[in-house]
SERO-4910 file (N, C-alpha, C, O; in steps of 0.05 Angstrom, whole numbers):
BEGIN
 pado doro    nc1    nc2    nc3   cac1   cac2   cac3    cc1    cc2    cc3    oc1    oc2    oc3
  Unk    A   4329   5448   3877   4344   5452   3852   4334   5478   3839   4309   5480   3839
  Unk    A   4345   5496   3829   4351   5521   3818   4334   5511   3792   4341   5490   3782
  Unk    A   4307   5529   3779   4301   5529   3754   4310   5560   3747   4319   5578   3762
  Unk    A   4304   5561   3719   4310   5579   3711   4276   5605   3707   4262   5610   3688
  Unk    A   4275   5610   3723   4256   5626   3732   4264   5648   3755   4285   5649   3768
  Unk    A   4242   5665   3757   4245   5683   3777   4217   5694   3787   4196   5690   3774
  Unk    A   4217   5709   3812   4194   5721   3817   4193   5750   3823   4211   5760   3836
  Unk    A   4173   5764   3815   4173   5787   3833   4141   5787   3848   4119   5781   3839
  Unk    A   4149   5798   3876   4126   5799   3888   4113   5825   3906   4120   5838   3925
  Unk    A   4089   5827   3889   4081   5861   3889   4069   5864   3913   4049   5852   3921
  Unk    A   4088   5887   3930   4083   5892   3963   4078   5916   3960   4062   5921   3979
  Unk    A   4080   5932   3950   4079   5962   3947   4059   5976   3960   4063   5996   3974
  Unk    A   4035   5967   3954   4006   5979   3964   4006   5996   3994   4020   5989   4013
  Unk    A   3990   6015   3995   3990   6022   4022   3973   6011   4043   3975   6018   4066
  Unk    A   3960   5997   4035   3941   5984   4045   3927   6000   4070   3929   5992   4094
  Unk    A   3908   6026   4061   3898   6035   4079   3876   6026   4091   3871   6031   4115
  Unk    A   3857   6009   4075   3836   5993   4091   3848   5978   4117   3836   5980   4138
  Unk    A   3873   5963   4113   3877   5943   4134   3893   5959   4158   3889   5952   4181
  Unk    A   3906   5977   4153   3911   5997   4183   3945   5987   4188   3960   5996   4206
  Unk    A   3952   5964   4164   3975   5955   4174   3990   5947   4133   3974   5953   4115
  Unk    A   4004   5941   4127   4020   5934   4106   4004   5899   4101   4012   5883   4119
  Unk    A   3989   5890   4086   3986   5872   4079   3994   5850   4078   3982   5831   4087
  Unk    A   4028   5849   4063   4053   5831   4070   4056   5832   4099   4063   5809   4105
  Unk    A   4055   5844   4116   4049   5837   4145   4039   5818   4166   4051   5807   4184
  Unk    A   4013   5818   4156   3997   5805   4162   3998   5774   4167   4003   5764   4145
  Unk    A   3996   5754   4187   3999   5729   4193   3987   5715   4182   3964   5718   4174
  Unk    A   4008   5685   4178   3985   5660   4177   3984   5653   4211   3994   5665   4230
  Unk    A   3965   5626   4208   3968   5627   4240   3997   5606   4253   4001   5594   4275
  Unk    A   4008   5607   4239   4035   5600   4244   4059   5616   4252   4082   5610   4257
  Unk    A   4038   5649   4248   4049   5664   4263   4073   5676   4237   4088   5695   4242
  Unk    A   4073   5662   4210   4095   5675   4192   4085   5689   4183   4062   5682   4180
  Unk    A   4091   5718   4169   4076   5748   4153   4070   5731   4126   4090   5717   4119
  Unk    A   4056   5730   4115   4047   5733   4085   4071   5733   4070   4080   5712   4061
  Unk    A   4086   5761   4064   4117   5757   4055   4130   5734   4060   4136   5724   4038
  Unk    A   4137   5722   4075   4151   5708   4086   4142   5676   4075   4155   5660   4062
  Unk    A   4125   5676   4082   4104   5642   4063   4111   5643   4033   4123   5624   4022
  Unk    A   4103   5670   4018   4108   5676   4005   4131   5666   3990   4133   5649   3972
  Unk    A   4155   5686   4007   4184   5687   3990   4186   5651   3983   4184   5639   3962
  Unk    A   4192   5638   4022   4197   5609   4032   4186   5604   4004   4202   5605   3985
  Unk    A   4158   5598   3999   4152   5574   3977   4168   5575   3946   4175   5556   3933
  Unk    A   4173   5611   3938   4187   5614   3915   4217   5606   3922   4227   5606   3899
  Unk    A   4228   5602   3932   4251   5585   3938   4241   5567   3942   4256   5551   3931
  Unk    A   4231   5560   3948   4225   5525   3957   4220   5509   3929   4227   5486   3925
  Unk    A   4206   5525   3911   4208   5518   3884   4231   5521   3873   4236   5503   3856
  Unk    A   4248   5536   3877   4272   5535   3858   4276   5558   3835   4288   5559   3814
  Unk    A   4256   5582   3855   4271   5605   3833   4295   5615   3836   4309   5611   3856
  Unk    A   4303   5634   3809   4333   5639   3819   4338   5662   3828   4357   5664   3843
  Unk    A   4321   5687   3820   4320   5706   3838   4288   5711   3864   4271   5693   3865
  Unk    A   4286   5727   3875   4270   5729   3890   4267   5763   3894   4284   5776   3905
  Unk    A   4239   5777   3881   4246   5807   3878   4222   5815   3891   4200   5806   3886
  Unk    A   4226   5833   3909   4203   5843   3927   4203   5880   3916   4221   5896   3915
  Unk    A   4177   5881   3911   4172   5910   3900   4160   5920   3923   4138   5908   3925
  Unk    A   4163   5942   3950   4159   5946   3962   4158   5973   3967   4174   5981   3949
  Unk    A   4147   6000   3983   4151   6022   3983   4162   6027   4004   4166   6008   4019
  Unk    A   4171   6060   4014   4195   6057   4039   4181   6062   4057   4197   6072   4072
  Unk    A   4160   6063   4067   4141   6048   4088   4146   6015   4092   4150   6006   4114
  Unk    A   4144   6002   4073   4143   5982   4076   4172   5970   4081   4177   5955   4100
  Unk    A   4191   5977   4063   4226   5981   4070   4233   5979   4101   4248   5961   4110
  Unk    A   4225   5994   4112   4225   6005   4134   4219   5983   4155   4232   5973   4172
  Unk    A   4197   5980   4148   4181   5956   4166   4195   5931   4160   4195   5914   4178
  Unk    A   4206   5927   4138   4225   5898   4135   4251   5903   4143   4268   5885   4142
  Unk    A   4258   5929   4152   4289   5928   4160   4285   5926   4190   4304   5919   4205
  Unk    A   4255   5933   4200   4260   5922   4223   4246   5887   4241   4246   5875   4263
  Unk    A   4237   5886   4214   4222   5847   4218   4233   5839   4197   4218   5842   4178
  Unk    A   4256   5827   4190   4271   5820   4164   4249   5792   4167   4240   5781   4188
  Unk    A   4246   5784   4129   4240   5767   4123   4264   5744   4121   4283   5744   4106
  Unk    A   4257   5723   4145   4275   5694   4150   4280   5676   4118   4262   5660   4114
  Unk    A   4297   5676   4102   4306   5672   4079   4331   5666   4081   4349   5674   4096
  Unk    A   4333   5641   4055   4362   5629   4057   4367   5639   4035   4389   5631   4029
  Unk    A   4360   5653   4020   4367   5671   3998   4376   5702   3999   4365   5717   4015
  Unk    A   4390   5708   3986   4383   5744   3986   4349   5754   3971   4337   5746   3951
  Unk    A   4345   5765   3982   4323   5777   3971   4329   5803   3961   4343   5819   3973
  Unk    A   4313   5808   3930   4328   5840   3915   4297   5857   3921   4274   5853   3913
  Unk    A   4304   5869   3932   4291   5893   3943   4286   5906   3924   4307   5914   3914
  Unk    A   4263   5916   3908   4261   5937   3887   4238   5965   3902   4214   5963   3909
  Unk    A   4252   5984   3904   4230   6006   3916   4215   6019   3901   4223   6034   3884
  Unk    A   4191   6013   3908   4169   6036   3881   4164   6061   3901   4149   6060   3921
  Unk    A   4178   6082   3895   4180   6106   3901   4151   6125   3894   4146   6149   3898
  Unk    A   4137   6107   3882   4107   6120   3873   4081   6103   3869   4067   6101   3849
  Unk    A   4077   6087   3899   4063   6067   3902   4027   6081   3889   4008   6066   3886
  Unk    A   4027   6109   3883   4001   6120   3881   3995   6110   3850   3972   6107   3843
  Unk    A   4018   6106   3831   4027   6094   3802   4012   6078   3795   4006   6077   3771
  Unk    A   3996   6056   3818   3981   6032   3815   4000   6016   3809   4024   6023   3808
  Unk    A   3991   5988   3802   4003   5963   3802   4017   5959   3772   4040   5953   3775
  Unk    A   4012   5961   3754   4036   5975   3726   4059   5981   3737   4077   5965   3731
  Unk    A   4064   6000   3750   4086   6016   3752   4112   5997   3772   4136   5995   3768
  Unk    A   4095   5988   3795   4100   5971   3822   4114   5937   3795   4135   5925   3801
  Unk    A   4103   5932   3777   4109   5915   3758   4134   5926   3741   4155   5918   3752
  Unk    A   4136   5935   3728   4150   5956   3718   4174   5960   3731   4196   5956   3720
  Unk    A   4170   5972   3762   4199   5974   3777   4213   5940   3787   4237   5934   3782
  Unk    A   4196   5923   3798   4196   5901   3799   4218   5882   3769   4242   5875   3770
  Unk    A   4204   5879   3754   4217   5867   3734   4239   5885   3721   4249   5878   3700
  Unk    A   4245   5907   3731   4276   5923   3724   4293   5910   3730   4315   5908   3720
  Unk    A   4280   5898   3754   4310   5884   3774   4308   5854   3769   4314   5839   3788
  Unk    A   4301   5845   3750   4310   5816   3737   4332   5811   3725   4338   5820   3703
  Unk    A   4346   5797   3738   4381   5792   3726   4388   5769   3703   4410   5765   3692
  Unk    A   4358   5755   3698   4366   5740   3680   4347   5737   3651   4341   5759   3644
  Unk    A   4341   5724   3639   4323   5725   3608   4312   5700   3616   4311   5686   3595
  Unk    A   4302   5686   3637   4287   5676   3648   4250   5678   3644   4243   5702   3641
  Unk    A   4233   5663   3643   4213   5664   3664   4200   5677   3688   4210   5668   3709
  Unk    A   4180   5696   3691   4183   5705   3720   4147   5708   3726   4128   5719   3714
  Unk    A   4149   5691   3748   4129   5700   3763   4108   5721   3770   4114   5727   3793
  Unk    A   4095   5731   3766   4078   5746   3789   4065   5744   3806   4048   5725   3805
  Unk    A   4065   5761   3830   4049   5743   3861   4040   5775   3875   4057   5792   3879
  Unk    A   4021   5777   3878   4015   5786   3895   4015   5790   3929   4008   5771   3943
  Unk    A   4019   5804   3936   4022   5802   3972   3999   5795   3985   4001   5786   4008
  Unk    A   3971   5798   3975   3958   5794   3987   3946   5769   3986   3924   5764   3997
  Unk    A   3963   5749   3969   3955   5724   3974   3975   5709   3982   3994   5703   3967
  Unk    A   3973   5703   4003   3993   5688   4020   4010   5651   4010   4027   5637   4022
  Unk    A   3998   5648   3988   4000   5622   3973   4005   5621   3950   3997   5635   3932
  Unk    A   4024   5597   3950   4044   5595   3921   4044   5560   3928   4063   5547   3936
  Unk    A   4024   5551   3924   4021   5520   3919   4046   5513   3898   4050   5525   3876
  Unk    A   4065   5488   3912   4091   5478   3891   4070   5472   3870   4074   5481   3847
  Unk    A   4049   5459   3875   4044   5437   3845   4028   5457   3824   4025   5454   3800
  Unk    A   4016   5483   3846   4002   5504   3816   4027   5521   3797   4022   5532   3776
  Unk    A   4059   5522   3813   4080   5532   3804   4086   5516   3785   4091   5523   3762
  Unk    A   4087   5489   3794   4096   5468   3770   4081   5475   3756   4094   5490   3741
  Unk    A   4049   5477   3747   4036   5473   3723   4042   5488   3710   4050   5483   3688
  Unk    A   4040   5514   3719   4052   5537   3704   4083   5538   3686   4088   5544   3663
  Unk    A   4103   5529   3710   4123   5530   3706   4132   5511   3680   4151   5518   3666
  Unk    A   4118   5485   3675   4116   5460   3663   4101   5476   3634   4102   5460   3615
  Unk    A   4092   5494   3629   4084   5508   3605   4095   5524   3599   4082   5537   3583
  Unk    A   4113   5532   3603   4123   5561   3602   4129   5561   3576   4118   5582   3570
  Unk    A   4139   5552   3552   4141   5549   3524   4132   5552   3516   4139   5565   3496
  Unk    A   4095   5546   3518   4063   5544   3499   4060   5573   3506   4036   5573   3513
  Unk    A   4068   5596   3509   4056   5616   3510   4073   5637   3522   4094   5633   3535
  Unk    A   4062   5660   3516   4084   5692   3535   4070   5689   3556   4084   5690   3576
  Unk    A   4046   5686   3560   4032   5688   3585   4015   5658   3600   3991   5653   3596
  Unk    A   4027   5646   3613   4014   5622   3626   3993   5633   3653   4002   5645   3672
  Unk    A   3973   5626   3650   3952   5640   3673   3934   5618   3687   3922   5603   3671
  Unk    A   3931   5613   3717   3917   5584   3726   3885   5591   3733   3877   5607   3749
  Unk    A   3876   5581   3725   3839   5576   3725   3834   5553   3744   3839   5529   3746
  Unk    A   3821   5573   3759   3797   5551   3780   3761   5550   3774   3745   5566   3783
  Unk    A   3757   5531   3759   3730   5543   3753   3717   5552   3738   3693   5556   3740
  Unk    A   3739   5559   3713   3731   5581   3694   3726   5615   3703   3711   5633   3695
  Unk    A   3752   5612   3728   3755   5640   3742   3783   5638   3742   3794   5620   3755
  Unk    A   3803   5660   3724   3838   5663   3719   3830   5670   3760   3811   5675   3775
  Unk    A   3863   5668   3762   3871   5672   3792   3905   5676   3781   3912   5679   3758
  Unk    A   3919   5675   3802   3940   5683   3805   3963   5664   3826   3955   5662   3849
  Unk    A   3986   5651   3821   3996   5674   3803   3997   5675   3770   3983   5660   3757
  Unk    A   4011   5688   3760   4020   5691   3725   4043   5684   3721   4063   5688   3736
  Unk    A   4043   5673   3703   4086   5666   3689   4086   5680   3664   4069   5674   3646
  Unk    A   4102   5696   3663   4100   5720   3647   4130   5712   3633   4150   5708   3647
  Unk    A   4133   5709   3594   4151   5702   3585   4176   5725   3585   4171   5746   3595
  Unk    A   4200   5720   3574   4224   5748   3582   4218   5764   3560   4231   5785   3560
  Unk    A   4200   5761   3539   4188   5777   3522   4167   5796   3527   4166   5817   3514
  Unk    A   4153   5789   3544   4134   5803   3549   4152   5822   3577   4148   5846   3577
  Unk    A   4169   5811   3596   4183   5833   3609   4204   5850   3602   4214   5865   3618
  Unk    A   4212   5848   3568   4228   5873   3561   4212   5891   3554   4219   5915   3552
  Unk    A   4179   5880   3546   4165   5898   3537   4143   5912   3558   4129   5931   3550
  Unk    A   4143   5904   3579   4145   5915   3607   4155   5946   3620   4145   5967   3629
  Unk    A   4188   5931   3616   4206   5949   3635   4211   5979   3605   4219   6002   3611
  Unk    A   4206   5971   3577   4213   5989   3565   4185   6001   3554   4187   6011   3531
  Unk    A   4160   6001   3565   4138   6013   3558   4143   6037   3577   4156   6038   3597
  Unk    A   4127   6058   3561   4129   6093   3570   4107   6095   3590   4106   6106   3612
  Unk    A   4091   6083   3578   4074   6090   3603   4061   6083   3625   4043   6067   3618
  Unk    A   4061   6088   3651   4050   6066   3669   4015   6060   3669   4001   6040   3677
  Unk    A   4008   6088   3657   3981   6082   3665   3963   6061   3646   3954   6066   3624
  Unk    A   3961   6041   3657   3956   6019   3636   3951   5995   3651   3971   5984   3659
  Unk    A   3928   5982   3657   3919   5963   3675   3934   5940   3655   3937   5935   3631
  Unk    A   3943   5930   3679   3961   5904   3672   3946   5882   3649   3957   5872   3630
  Unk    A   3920   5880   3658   3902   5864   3633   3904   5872   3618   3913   5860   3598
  Unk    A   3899   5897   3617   3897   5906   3585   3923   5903   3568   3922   5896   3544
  Unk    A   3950   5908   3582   3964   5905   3566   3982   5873   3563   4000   5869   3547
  Unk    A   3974   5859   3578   3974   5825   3565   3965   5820   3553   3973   5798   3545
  Unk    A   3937   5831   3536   3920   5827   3518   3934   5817   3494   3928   5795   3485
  Unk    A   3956   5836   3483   3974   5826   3465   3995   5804   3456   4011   5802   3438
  Unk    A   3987   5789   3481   4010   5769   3482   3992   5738   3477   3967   5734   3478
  Unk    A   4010   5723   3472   3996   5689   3472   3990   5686   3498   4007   5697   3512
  Unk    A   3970   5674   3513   3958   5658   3531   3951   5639   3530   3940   5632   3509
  Unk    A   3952   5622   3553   3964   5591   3561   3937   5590   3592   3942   5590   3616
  Unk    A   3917   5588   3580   3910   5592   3609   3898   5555   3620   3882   5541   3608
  Unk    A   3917   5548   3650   3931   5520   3659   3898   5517   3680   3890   5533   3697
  Unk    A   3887   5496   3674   3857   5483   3704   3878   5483   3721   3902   5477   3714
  Unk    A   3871   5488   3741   3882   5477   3769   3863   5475   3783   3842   5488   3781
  Unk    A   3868   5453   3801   3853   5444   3814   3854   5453   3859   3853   5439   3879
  Unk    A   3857   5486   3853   3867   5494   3875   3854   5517   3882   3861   5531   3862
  Unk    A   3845   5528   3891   3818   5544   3900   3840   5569   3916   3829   5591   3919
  Unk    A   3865   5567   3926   3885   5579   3939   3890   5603   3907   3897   5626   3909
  Unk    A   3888   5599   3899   3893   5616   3860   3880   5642   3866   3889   5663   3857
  Unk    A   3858   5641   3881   3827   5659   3882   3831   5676   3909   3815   5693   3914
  Unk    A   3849   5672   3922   3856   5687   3951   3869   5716   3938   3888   5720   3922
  Unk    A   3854   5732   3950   3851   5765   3953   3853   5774   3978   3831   5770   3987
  Unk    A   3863   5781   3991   3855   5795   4027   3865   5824   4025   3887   5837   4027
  Unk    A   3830   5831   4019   3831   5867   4011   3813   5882   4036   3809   5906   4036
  Unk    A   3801   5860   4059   3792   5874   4074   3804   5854   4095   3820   5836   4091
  Unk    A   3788   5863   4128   3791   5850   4153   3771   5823   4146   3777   5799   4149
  Unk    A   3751   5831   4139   3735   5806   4128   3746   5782   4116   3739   5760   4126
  Unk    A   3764   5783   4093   3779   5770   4080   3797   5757   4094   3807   5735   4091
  Unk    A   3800   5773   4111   3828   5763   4137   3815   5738   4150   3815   5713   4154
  Unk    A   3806   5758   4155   3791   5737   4176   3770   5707   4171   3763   5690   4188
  Unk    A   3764   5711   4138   3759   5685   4126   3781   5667   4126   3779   5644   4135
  Unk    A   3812   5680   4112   3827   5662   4116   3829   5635   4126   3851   5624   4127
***
């Protein structure tokens, strides 16, 4: 069933440590990261599905399309060097509705339904709902449609994403899911997986 939410999910990076695109990268089920990814945000019931990607990475999905019963909206960050602001920024341009929306990172291959519910299940108590394992925030974020007009119409990109949620209400949700804390920024990481 369709909530009224959305996601965008930040692929952009060049990922020169890993020698390959990050969203790439396998579970051992053999599906890319993207792909687990998108599957679970549909599987929850968002209504759009927005991949911020660069044309390296474009490229590489027009020739391994991500397996989706959805359309997926393609957003291109034409200046992946911008940092993750900007990759945000082009991402939530392409939100079609005054919704709820997600943030997910590519390099965490996991979108647990029941840490989406918790989040998703607060979304009222705050502009910013954030999940804690531990008394350590993780990811992902549910970011209110207030805080993404003030997003897509801020001037400037250079501005670490913390800093500028600072301004907003936070909601930060225990979870009881250790998958929140997944980063894979090296081969190491991978290979902990």
């Amino acid at each position: 069933m369709k909530k009224d939410c959305s996601v965008v999910i930040l692929a952009a990076g060049n990922s020169s440590r890993m020698g390959s695109p990050k969203f790439a990268l396998t579970l051992s089920d053999g599906r890319m990261f993207i792909e687990n990814i998108v599957k679970q945000y549909i599987e929850f019931g968002c209504m759009d599905v927005i991949v911020v990607i660069n044309n390296d990475g474009k490229s590489y999905l027009d020739e391994h399309p991500i397996n989706a019963d959805v359309d997926i909206i393609y957003a291109i960050n034409q200046h992946p060097e911008y940092e993750r602001f900007y990759s945000v920024q082009t991402g939530l341009s392409r939100v079609l509705n005054n919704d709820p929306v997600f943030i997910h990172n590519a390099d965490n291959p996991f979108a647990n339904y029941k840490v989406l519910k918790a989040l998703y299940s607060n979304r009222t108590d705050a502009d910013l709902i954030k999940p804690v394992f531990k008394k350590t925030g993780g990811h992902p974020i549910l970011i209110s449609n207030k805080i993404v007009k003030d997003i897509v119409s801020y001037k400037n990109y250079d501005i670490h994403l913390n800093d500028f949620l600072k301004n907003y209400s936070i909601k930060r949700i225990k979870i009881n899911d250790e998958g929140i804390l997944v980063n894979v920024n090296t081969m190491s990481d991978y290979k902990n997986l």
